[in-house]
N, C-alpha and C positions, 0 to 999 in steps of 0.2 A: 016635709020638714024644711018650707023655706027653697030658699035659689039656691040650686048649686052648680058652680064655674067648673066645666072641663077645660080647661086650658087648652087642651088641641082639638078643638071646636073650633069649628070659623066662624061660630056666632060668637064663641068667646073672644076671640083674639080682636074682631072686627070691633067690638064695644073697645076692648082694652087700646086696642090704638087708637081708637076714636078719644076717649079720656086723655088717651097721651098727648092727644095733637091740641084738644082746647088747654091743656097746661103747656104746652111750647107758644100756642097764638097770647095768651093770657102775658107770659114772660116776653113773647116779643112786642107786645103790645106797653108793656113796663116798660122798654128800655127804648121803646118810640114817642114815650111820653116823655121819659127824660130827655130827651138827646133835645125835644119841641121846647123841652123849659131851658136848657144852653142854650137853643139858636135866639131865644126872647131874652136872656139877659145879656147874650155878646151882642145884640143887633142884627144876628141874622137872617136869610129868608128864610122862613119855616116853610112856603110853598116848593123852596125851590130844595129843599132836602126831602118832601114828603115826593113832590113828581120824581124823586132820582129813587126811590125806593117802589114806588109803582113801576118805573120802567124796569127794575129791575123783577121785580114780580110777573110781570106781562112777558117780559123775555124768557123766564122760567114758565109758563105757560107755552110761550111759541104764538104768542099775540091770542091766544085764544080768549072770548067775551064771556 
């Protein structure tokens, strides 16, 4: 009859946070778009707000490639 979710499954949980996390990339991806169409209507660099948000990415990594 169809899929059914055990919730305390770590195959369940592992899909469900996986969903979780492409709807937080999805929103934070919203609000990196936005923030790209302020730095183009005030005139500013849009390279030098996306490299400040990769470093901070990479430092939350621990530099890791």
């Amino acid at each position: 009859m169809g899929v059914q979710l055990i919730p305390a499954a770590p195959e369940t949980r592992k899909v469900l946070n996986r969903l979780a996390r492409e709807q937080i990339k999805l929103r934070l991806l919203a609000d990196i778009r936005f923030d790209l169409a302020v730095c183009e209507i005030e005139g500013w660099d849009k390279l030098e707000y996306l490299n400040e948000l990769k470093s901070m990415i990479d430092d939350l990594g621990g530099g890791v490639k």
